[in-house]
C-alpha positions in Angstrom: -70.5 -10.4 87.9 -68.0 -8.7 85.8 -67.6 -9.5 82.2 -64.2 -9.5 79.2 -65.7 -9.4 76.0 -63.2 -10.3 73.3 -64.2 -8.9 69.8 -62.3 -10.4 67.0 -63.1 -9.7 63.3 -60.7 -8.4 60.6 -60.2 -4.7 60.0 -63.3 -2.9 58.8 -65.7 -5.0 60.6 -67.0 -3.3 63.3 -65.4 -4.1 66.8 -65.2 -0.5 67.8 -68.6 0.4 66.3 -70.2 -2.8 68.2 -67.6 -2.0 71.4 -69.0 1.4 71.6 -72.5 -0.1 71.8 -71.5 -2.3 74.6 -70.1 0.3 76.2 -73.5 2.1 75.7 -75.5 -0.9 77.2 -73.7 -2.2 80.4 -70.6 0.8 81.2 -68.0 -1.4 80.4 -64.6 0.3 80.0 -64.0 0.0 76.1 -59.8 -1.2 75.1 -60.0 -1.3 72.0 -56.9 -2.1 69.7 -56.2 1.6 68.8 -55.9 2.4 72.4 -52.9 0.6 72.0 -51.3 0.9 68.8 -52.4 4.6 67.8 -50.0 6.5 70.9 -47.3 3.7 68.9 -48.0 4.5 65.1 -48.4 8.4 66.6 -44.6 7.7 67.6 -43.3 6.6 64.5 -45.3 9.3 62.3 -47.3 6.1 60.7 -50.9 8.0 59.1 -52.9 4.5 58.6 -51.7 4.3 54.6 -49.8 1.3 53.8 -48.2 -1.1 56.7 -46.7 0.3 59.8 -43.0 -0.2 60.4 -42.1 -3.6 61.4 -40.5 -1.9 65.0 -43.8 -0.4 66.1 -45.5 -4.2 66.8 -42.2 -4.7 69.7 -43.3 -1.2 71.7 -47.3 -2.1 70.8 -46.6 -5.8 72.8 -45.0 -4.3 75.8 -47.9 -1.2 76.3 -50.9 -4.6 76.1 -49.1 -6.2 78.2 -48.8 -3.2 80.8 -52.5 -2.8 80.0 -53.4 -6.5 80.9 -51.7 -6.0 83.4 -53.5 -3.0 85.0 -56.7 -5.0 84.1 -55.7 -7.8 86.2 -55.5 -4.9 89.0 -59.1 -3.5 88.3 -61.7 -3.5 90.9 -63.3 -6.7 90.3 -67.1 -5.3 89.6 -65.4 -3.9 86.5 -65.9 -5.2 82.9 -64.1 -4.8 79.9 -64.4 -4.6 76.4 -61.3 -5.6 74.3 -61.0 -5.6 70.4 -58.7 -7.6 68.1 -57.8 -8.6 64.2 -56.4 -12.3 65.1 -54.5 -13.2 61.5 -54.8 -17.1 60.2 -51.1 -17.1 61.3 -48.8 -19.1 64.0 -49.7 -18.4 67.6 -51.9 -15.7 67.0 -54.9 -18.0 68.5 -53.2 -18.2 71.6 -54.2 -14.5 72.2 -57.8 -15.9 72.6 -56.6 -18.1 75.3 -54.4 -15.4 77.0 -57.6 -13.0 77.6 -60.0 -16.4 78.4 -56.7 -16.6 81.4 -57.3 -13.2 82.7 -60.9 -13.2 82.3 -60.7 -16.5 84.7 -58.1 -14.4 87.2 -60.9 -11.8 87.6 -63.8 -13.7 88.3 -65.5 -12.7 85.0 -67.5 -13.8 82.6 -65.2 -14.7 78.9 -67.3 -13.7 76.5 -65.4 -14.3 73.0 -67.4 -12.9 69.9 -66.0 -13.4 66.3 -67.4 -10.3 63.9 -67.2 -11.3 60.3 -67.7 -8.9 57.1 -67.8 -9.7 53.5 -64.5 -8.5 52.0 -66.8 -5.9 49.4 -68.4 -4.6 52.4 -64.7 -4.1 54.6 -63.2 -2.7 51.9 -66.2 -0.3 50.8 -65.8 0.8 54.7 -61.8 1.5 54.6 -61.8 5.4 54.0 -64.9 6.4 56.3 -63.3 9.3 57.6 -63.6 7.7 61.5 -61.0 5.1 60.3 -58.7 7.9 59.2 -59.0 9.7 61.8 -58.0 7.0 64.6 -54.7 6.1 62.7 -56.7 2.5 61.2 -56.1 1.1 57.7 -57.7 3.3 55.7 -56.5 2.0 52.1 -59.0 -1.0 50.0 -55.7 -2.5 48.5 -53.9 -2.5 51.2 -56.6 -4.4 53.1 -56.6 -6.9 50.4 -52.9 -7.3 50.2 -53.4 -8.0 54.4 -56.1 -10.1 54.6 -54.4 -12.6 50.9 -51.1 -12.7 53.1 -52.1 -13.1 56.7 -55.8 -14.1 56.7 -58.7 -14.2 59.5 -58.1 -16.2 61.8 -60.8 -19.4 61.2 -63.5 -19.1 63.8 -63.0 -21.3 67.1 -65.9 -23.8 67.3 -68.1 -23.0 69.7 -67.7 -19.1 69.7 -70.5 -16.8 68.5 -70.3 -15.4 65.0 -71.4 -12.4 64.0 -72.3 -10.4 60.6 -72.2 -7.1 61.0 -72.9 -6.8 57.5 -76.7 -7.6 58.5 -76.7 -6.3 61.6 -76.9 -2.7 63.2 -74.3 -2.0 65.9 -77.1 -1.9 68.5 -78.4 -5.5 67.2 -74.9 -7.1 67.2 -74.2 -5.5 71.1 -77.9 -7.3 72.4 -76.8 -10.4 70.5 -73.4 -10.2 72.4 -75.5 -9.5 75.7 -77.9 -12.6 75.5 -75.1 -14.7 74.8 -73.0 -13.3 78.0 -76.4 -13.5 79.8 -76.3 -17.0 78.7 -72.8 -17.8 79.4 -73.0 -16.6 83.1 -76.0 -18.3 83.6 -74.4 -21.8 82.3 -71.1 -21.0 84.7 -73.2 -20.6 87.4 -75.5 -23.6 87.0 -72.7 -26.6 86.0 -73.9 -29.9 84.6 -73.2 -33.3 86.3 
């Protein structure tokens, strides 16, 4: 069975680091954030310093949604790993229940996983050169100034929480795996 994994954390902590791990341990295709927004930022000449301009989010909605799209196409043995900052903000939940939807049109597995950082530790990880180099926030004050006005997004009950301050990569990936493994298995084998 095919699985969506859904990794949500602020910037800094880890979904790409902990989506390449997945990636590493059952071949799922990896879509993370950047795959979408960097072509966009690219466009407008945005380097990762400071916020991106406001028109880049319009062209970044339409290229997900062509992207959902052509995952909603995929061969159906084929998982996916998506990554996402969800801000404490209106409707920005609702993303969460857009890719639990298409994980339910594919027959797969929804395997949501919220990554959470102390601030010290996401802003101490800001300028690693791999964050400048794929076009991410790369500035300390600039993630404050994002996180004071827009916030995390407060953990769903239920879904599995993650520090990746305390965690390797390859731990937080075989945490994500037992819980899927667990998730299928509890899909499969329904309650009266």
């Amino acid at each position: 069975m095919s699985r969506l994994f859904y990794l949500i954390g602020p910037p800094g902590s880890g979904k790409r680091t902990v989506g390449l791990e997945l990636t590493r341990l059952t071949g799922a295709a990896l879509l993370d954030n950047h795959i979408i927004n960097d072509p966009m930022f690219a466009a407008f000449g945005f380097t990762g310093q400071g916020d991106p301009p406001a028109e880049v989010w319009s062209f970044t909605r339409r290229l997900r949604a062509l992207l959902l799209e052509a995952v909603a196409a995929a061969p159906a043995g084929v998982s996916h790993i998506f990554t996402n900052y969800l801000a404490d903000l209106p409707g920005e939940a609702e993303m969460i229940g857009k890719f639990a939807a298409l994980a339910e049109q594919r027959g797969a597995t929804f395997v949501p996983v919220f990554l959470t950082c102390p601030t010290e530790e996401l802003r101490r990880r800001m300028p690693l050169p791999e964050r400048r180099a794929r076009l991410k926030l790369t500035d300390p004050d600039t993630l404050q100034a994002v996180l004071d006005s827009k916030g995390v997004l407060p953990v769903p009950e239920g879904m599995l929480t993650l520090d990746t301050s305390r965690l390797s990569p390859e731990e937080a990936a075989r945490a994500i795996m037992g819980h899927a493994e667990a998730l299928a298995l509890s899909s499969s084998n329904p309650h009266p």
